[in-house]
Structures are given as C-alpha cells and as structure tokens.
ZADO-1210 file (C-alpha; in nm, 4 decimals, padded with zeros to 6 digits):
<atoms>
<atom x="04.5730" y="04.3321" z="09.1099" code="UNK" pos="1"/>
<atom x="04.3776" y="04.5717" z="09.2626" code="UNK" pos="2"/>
<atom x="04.5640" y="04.8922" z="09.1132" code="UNK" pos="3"/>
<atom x="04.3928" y="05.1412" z="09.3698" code="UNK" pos="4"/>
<atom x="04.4895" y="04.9959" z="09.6706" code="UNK" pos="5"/>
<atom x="04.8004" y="04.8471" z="09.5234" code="UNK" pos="6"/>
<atom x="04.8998" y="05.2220" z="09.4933" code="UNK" pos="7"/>
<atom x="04.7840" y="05.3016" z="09.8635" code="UNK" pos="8"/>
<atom x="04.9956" y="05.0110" z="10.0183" code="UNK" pos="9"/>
<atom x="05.2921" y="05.1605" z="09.7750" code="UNK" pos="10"/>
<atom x="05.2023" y="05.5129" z="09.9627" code="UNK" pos="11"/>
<atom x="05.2450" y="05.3923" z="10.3130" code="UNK" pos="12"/>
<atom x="05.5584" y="05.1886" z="10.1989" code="UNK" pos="13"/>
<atom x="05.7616" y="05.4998" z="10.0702" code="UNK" pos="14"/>
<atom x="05.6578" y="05.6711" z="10.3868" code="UNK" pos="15"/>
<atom x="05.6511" y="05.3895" z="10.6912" code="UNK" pos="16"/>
<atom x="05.9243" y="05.1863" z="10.5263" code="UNK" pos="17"/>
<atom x="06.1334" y="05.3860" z="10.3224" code="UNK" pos="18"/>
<atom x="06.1274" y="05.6829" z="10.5157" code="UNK" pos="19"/>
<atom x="05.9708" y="05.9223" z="10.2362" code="UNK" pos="20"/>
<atom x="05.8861" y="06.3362" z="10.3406" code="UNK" pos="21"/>
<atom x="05.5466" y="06.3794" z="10.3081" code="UNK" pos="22"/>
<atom x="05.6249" y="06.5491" z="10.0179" code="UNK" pos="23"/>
<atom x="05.8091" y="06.3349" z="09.8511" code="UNK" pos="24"/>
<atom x="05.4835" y="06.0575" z="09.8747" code="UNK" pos="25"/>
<atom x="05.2835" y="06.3313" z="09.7663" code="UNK" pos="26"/>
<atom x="05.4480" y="06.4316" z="09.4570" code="UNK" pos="27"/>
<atom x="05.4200" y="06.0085" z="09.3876" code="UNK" pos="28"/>
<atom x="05.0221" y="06.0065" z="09.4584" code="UNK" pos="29"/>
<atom x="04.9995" y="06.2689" z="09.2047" code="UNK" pos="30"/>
<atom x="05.2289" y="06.0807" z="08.9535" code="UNK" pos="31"/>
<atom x="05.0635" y="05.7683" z="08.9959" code="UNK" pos="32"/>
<atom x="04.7441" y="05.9655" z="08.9939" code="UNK" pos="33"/>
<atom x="04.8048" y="06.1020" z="08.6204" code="UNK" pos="34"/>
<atom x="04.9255" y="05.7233" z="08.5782" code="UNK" pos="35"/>
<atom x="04.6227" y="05.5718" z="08.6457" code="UNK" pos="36"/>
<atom x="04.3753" y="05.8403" z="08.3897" code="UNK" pos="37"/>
<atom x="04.6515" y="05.7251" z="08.1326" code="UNK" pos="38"/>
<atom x="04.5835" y="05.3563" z="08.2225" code="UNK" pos="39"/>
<atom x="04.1615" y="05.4261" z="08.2454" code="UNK" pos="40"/>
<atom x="04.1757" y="05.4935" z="07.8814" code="UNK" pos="41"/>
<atom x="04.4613" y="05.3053" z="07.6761" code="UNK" pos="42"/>
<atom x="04.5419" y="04.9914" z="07.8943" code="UNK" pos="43"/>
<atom x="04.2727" y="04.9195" z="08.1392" code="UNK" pos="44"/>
<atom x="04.3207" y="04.6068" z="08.2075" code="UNK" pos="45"/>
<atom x="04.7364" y="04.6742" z="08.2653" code="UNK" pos="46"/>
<atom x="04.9116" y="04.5318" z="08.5873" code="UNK" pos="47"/>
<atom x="05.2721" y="04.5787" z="08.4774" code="UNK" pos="48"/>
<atom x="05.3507" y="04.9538" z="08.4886" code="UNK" pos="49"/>
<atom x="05.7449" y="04.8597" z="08.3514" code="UNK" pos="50"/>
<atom x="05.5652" y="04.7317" z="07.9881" code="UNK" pos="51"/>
<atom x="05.7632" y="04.9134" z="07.7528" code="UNK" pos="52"/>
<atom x="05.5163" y="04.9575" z="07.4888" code="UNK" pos="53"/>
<atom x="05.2858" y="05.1262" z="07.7557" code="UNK" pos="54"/>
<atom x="05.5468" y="05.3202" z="07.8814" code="UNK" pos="55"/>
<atom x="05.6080" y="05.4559" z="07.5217" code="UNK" pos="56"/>
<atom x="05.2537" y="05.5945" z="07.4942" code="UNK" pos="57"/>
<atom x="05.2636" y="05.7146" z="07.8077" code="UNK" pos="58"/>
<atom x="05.5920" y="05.9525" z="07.7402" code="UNK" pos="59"/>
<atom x="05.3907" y="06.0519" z="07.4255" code="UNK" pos="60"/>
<atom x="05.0985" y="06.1108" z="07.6392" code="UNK" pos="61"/>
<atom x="05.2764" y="06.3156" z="07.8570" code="UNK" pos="62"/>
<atom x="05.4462" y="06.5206" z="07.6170" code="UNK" pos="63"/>
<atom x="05.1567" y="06.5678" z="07.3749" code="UNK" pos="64"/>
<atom x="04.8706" y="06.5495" z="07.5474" code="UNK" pos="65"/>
<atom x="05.0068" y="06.6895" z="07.8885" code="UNK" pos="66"/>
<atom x="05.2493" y="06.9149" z="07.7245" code="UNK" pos="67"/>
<atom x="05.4762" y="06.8164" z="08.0402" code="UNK" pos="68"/>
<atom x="05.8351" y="06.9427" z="07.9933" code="UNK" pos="69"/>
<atom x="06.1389" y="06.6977" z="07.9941" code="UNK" pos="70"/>
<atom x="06.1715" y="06.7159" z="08.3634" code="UNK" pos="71"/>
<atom x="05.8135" y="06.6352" z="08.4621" code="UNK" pos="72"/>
<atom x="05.8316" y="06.3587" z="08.2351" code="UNK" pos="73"/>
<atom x="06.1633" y="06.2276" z="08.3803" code="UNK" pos="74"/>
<atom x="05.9685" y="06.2341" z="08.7477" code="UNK" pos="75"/>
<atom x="05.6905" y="06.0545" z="08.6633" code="UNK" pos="76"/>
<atom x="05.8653" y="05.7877" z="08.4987" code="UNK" pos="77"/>
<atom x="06.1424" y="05.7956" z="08.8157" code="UNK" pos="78"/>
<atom x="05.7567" y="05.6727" z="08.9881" code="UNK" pos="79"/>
<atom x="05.6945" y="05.4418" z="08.7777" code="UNK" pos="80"/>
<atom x="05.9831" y="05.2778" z="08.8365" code="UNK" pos="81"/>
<atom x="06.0074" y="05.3346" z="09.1779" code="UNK" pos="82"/>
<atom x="05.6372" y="05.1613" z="09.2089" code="UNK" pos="83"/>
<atom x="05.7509" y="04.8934" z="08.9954" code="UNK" pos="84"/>
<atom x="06.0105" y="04.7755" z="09.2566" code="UNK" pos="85"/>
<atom x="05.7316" y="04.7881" z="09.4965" code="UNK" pos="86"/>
<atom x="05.5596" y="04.5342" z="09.2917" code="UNK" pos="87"/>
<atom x="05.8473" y="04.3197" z="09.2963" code="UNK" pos="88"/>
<atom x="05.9422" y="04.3237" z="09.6437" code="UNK" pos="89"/>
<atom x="05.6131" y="04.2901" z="09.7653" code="UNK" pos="90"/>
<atom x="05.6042" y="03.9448" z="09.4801" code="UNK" pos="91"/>
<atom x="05.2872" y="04.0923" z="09.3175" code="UNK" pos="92"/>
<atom x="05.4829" y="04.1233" z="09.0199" code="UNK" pos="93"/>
<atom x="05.7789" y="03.8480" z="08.8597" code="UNK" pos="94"/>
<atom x="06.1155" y="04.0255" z="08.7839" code="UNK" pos="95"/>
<atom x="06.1121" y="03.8503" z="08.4772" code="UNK" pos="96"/>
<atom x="05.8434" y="04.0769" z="08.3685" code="UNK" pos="97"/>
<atom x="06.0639" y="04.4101" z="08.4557" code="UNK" pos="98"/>
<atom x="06.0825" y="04.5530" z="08.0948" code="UNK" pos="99"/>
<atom x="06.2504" y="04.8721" z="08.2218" code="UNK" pos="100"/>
<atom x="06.5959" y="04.8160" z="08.0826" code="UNK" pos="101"/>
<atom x="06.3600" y="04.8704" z="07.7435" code="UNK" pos="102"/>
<atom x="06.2393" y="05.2295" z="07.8415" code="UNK" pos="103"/>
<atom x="06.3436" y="05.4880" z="07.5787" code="UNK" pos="104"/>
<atom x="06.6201" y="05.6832" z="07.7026" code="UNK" pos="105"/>
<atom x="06.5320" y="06.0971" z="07.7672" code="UNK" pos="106"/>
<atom x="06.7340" y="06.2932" z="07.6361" code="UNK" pos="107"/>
<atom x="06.8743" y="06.4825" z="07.9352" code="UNK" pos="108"/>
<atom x="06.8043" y="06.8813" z="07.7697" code="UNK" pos="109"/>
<atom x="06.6758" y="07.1285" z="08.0101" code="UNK" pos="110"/>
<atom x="06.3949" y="07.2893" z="07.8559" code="UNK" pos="111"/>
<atom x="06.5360" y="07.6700" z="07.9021" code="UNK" pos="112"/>
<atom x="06.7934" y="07.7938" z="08.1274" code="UNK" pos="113"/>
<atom x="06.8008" y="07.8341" z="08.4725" code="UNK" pos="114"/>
<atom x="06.7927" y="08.1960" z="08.5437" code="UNK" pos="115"/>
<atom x="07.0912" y="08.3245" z="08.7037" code="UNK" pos="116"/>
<atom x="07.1702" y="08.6911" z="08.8832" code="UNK" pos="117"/>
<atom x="07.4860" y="08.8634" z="08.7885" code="UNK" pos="118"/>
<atom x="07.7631" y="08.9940" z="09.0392" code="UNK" pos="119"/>
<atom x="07.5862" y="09.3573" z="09.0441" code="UNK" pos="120"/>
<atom x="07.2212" y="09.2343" z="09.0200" code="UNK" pos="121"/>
<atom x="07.3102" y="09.0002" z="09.3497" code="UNK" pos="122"/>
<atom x="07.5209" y="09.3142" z="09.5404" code="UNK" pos="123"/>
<atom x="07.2132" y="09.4916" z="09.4475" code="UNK" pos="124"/>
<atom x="06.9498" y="09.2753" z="09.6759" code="UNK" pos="125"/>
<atom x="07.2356" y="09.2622" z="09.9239" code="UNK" pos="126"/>
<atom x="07.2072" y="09.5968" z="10.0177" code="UNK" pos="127"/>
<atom x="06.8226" y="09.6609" z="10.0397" code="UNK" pos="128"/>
<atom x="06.7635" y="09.5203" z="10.3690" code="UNK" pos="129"/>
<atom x="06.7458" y="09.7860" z="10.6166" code="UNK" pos="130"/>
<atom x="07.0398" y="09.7302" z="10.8268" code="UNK" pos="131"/>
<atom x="06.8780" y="09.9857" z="11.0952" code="UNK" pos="132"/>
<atom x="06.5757" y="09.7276" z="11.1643" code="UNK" pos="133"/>
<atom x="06.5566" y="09.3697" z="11.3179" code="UNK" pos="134"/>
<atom x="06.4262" y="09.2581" z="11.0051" code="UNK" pos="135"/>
<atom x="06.6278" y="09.3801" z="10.7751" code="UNK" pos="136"/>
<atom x="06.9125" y="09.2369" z="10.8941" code="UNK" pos="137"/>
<atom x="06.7367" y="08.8963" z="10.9346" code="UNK" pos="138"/>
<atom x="06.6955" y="08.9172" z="10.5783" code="UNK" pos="139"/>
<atom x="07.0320" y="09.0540" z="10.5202" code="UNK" pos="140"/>
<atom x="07.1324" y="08.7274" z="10.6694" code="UNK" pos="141"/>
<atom x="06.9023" y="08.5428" z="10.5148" code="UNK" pos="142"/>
<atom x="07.0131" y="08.6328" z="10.1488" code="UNK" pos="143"/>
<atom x="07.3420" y="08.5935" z="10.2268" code="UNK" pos="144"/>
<atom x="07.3467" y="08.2760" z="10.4012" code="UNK" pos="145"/>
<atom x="07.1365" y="08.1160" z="10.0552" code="UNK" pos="146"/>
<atom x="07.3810" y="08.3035" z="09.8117" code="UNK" pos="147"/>
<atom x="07.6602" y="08.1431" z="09.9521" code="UNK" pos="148"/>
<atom x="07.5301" y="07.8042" z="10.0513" code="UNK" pos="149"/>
<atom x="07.3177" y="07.7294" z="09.8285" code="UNK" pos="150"/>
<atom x="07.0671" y="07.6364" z="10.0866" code="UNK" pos="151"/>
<atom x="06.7242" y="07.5134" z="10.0541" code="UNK" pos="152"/>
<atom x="06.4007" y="07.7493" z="10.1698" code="UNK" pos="153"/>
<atom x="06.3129" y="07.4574" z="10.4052" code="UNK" pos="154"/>
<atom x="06.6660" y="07.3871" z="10.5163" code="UNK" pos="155"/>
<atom x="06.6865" y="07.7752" z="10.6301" code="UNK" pos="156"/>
<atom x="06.3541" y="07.7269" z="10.7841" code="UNK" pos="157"/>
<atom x="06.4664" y="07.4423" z="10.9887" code="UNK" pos="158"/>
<atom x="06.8199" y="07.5943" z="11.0707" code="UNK" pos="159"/>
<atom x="06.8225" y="07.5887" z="11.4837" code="UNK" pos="160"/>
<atom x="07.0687" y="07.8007" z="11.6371" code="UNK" pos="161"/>
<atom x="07.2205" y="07.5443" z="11.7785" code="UNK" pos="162"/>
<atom x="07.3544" y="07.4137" z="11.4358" code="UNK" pos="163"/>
<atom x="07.5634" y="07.7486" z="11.4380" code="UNK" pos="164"/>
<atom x="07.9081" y="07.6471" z="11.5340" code="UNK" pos="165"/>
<atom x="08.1891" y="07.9401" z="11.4905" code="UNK" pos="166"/>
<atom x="08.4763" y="07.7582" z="11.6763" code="UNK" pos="167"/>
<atom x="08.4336" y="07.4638" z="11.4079" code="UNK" pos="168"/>
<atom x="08.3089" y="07.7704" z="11.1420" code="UNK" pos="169"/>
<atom x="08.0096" y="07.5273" z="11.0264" code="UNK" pos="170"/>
<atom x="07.6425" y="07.4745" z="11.0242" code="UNK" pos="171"/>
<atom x="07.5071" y="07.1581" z="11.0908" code="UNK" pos="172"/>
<atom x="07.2092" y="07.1245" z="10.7961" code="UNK" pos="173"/>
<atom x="06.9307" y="06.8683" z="10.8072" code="UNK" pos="174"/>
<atom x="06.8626" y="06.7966" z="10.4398" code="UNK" pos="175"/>
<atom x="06.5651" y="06.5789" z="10.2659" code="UNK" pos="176"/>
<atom x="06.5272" y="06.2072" z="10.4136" code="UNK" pos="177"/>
<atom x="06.6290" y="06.3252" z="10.7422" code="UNK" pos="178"/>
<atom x="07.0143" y="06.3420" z="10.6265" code="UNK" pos="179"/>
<atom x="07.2632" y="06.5958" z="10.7608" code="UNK" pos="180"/>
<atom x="07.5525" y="06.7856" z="10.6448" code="UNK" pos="181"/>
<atom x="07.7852" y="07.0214" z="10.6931" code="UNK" pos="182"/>
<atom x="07.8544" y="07.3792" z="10.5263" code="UNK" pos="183"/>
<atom x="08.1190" y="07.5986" z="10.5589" code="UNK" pos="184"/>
<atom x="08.0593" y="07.9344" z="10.8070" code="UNK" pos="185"/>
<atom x="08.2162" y="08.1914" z="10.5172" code="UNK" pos="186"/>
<atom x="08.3470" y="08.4969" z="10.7483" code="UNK" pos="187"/>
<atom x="08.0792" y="08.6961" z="10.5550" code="UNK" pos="188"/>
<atom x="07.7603" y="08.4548" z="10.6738" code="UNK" pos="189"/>
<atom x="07.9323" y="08.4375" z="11.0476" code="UNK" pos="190"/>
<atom x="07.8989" y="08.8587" z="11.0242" code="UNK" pos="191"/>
<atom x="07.5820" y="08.9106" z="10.8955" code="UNK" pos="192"/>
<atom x="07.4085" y="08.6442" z="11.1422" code="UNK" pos="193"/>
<atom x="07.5960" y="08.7974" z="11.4289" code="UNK" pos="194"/>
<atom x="07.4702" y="09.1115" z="11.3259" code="UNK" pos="195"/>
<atom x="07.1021" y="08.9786" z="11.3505" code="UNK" pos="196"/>
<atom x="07.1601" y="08.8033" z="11.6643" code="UNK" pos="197"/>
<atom x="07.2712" y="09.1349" z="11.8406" code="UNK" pos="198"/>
<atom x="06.8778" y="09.1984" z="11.7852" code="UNK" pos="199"/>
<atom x="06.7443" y="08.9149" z="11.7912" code="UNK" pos="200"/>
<atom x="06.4837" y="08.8344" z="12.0618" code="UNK" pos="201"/>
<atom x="06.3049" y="08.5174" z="12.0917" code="UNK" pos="202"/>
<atom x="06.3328" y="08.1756" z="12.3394" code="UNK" pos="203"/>
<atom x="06.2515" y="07.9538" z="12.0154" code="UNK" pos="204"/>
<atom x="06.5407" y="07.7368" z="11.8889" code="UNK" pos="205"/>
<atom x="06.4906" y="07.8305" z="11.5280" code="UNK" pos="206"/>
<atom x="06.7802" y="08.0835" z="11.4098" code="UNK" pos="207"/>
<atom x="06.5639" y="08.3295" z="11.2077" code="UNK" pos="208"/>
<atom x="06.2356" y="08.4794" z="11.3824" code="UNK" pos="209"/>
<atom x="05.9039" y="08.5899" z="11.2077" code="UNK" pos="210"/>
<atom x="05.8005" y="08.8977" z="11.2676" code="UNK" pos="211"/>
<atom x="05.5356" y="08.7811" z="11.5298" code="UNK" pos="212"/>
<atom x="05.8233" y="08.5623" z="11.6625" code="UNK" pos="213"/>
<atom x="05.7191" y="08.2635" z="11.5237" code="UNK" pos="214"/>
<atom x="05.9699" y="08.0215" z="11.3340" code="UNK" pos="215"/>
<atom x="05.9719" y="08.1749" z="10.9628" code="UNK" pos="216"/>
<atom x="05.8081" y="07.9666" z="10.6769" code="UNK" pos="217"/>
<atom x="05.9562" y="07.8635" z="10.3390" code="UNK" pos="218"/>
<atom x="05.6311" y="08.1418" z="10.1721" code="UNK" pos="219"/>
<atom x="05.7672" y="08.4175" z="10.4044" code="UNK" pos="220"/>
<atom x="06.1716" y="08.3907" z="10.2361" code="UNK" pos="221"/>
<atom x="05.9729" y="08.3160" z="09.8742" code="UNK" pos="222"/>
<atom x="05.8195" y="08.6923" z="09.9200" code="UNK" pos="223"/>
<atom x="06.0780" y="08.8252" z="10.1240" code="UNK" pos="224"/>
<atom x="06.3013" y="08.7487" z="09.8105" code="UNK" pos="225"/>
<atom x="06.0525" y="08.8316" z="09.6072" code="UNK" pos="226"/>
<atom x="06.0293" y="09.2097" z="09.7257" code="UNK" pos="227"/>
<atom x="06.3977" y="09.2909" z="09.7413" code="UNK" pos="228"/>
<atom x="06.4409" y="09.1913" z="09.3892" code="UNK" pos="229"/>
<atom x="06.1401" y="09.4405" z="09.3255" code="UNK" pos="230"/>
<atom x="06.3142" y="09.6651" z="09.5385" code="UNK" pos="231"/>
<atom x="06.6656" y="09.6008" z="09.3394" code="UNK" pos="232"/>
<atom x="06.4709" y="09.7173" z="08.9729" code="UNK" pos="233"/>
<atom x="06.5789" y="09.3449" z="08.8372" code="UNK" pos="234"/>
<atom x="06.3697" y="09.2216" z="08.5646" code="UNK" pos="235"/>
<atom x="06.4034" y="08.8849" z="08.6008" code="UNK" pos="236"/>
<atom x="06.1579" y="08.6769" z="08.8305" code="UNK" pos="237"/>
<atom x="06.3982" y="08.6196" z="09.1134" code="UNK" pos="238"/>
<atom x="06.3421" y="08.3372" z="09.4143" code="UNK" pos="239"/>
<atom x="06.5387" y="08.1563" z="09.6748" code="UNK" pos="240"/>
<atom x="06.5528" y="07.8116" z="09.4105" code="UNK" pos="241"/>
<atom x="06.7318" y="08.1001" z="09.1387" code="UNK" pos="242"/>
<atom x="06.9603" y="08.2388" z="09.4524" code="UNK" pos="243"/>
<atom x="07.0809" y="07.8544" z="09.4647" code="UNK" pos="244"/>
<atom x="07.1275" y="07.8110" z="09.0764" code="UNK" pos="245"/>
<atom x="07.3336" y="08.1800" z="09.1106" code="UNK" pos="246"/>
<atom x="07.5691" y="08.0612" z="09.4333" code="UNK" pos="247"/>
<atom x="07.6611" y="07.7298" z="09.1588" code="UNK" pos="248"/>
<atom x="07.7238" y="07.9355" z="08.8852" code="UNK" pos="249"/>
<atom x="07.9051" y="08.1685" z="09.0555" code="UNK" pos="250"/>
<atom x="08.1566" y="07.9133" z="09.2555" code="UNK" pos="251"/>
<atom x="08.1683" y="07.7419" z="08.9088" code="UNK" pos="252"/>
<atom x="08.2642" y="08.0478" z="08.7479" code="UNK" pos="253"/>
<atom x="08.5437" y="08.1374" z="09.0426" code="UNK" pos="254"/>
</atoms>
C-alpha cells in the first residue's frame, strides 16, 4: 500500500463522498500527517493503522513525545479510525485485521476546566457596547445572541437575515456538515437585533455587517470579544468558544 496516496484518496473521500468541511479534512491531513512521522520511524513498513500494539506507542508518542493533551490525543486516534474504515471499504484492508476493539480506552478527564464568566462578569461585557453607534449595538447583539445560544463564531457569521423568524420566534442555523437547526428567539435576542436593524444599512443577506459592509468574519467577533472583555477589567482570557461554555453552565445552573 502506497500510504501517501492511500491518505490522498482518504482526503478526497471525506470531502467528495462523505461530505467533510474543508476543515474538518484539514484537521485529518494534519492528523494523518503526525501519523505518518510516527510511522517513518517505529513501523515503516506498517499498512494496518488499527494494530493495537502500534497504536499503543503511538498514544505514548503523543503524550510523551508530543506532550499532546487528552483531547488532541482522542482526535487523532478518532482519524485513525476514521481512515481505517476507509481502508476497509475501499477492500485495501480485511476486517479481520480491524484490531480497534483492542485500543486502550482514554480516560475521558479534561485536562483543566473550561473557563466560565460569572452572572456580573457577563452583565459587565453586556453593557460596553455603545448603544449610541451602529456598531455597538451590532455587537450588543452579537454578545447576546452567543450568550444565550450558545452559537458558533461561524454559525453567527453565516446567520442570513432571512433565518430571523419572529412570528415562529426562531432562527433557522446552518451547523457543521451542512445540517440545520432551530433555536429559540429569547425576547431579549429579538430586542437587541431589532435594535441593530433600526441602523442597519446594507443590501447583503448576512444579518450582521462589517464595518466596511462586508459580511463579518469569525477573527472580527474573536477580537470584538476580545476587547469588551478588556474593556469589562475581567482577568480571564475571554472568547466567543468561553461565551458558549458560560450560556451551558449557566442554563445548567438555572
């Protein structure tokens, strides 16, 4: 087996076939890519990436050598596996060889906490957007809208206004894959984007505008977010993935 263009062909397959973001088959070439350094110097002449004793090494490897946390670990054996049923399907490799139900078992320990905002320290950003500019209260609703969703950056991003429906009080999301959803409109999200679209001004079919009335990228929320934590005087390194852990903590805790 030709493991370079073995991987390739597994590449096009998660994308063409499977329907992978680009992302997605991204974050696999660069698993695959540590993979195959492993594989250069320990088992060179390997074509069955589900042999348990390789995968053993390669955890220790990882851990060790890498000094990848729990998590990483957990990803780049998720495709491993995920290549493995490549092999499989595509008959380059016999299921009687799949030694996966052998894989050591990670212990599913986060490696530190997820940082999470209290009440106050949330209320706090809330209220630095300047409600007298266009911009402020695109970021008013902006902070909002991820506080109480939960929302991705890139499902913000992608948010059309179109997928803003008051009479059903819902937005229509479009998640990873392609896959759609529905979110409640809380009365507090349906005010604070109706307050930005009183301002708003722009023919594109995004919801929120950049400032050069462009559609807004995920980097532009990251510092956005960034700033009015700055703003706030919270010492803790805020961003819109610790907004989402603080909206599931605090639903959990309600």
């Amino acid at each position: 087996m030709n493991r370079e263009s073995t991987i390739q062909e597994f590449l096009d397959f998660a994308q063409m076939v499977r329907g992978c973001r680009p992302k997605t088959a991204e974050a696999y070439a660069i698993d695959l890519k540590v993979w195959k350094m492993f594989c250069a110097v320990h088992y060179p002449q390997i074509d069955n990436p589900s042999k348990a004793k390789m995968v053993v090494d390669y955890i220790r490897y990882l851990r060790v050598d890498r000094k990848n946390a729990s998590a990483a670990v957990g990803r780049k054996l998720a495709t491993l596996s995920a290549f493995t049923d490549f092999l499989i399907l595509m008959e380059l490799l016999d299921s009687k060889q799949d030694e996966r139900k052998k894989w050591p078992k990670l212990l599913d320990i986060p490696e530190r906490l997820p940082v999470v905002l209290e009440n106050k320290e949330m209320q706090d950003i809330l209220t630095q957007p300047d409600m007298t500019t266009v911009l402020g209260r695109r970021d008013r609703a902006i902070l909002t809208l991820i506080y109480s969703t939960g929302l991705r950056v890139s499902e913000v991003c992608s948010l059309q206004m179109k997928d803003i429906s008051r009479n059903e009080q819902r937005i229509l999301i479009s998640g990873k894959g392609g896959r759609e959803r529905y979110v409640p409109l809380d009365p507090i999200v349906d005010e604070a984007i109706q307050e930005y679209l009183k301002s708003r001004n722009s023919t594109i079919s995004e919801l929120f505008v950049s400032k050069k009335s462009g559609s807004l990228t995920p980097r532009a929320i990251q510092l956005m977010v960034k700033k009015y934590a700055q703003e706030a005087k919270i010492d803790k390194k805020v961003t819109p993935h610790k907004l989402r852990h603080t909206c599931a903590t605090h639903l959990l805790q309600e």
